[in-house]
C-alpha positions, 0 to 999 in steps of 0.5 A: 594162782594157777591149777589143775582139774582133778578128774577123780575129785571133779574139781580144780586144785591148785598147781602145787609142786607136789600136785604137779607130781600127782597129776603126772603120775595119774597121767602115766598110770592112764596112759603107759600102765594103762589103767582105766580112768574111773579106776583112779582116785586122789586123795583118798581117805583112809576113813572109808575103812577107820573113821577115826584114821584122817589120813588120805593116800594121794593115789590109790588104783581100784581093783573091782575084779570079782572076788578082790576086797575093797581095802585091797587096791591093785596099787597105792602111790604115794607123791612128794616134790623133788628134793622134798622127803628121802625114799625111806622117809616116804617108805614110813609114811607107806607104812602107816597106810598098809595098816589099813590097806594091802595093795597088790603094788606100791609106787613111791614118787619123788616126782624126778623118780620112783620106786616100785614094789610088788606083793610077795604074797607067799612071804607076805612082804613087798620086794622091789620091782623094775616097773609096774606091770600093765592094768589089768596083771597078768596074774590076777 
């Protein structure tokens, strides 16, 4: 079976359609949204913050800036293969995770498309946005 090396996870995974669409998406953040590397991770387990929560987040973007919180992620992706699972459907599977985690951004990949949102703060929702800012946002 064929795979690919996780830089984040430091392993070799297998080469999955949904994996596919996580490691372009990696790929991107890197090299269009400019995101440093060490930055990334895969898979990350919700249980860092709730031991009893087994859920992992297949992107999240670390934000280690001065002051930001940990359970407070510049962005949360959230990967499926083409064909696979609606925006909305993939929307409630976001929301089980914003229990736990208040990312300033939200990227929904459908690996052929993405959706993009973007934290209002003052009304404390996500609106849709065109794209994702470069890494680091302008205003922190």
């Amino acid at each position: 079976m064929d795979s690919y090396f996780d830089s984040s996870r430091k392993k070799f995974v297998a080469a999955t359609p949904e994996e596919a669409v996580r490691q372009n998406v990696v790929s991107w953040l890197k090299d269009v949204v400019k995101v440093p590397g060490h930055l990334v991770e895969t898979e990350f387990a919700l249980r860092t913050f709730d031991s009893k929560n087994a859920d992992r987040v297949d992107i999240i973007v670390h934000d280690f800036r001065e002051g930001a919180k940990a359970n407070e992620p510049w962005l949360l992706v959230e990967c499926k293969r083409p064909g696979v699972e609606s925006p909305a459907a993939l929307q409630v599977q976001v929301n089980k995770y914003l229990r736990i985690l208040k990312p300033k951004f939200i990227m929904l990949s459908l690996g052929d498309s993405a959706i993009f949102l973007g934290l209002d703060s003052a009304k404390k929702n996500y609106t849709r946005l065109s794209s994702l800012p470069k890494y680091p946002p302008v205003n922190p």
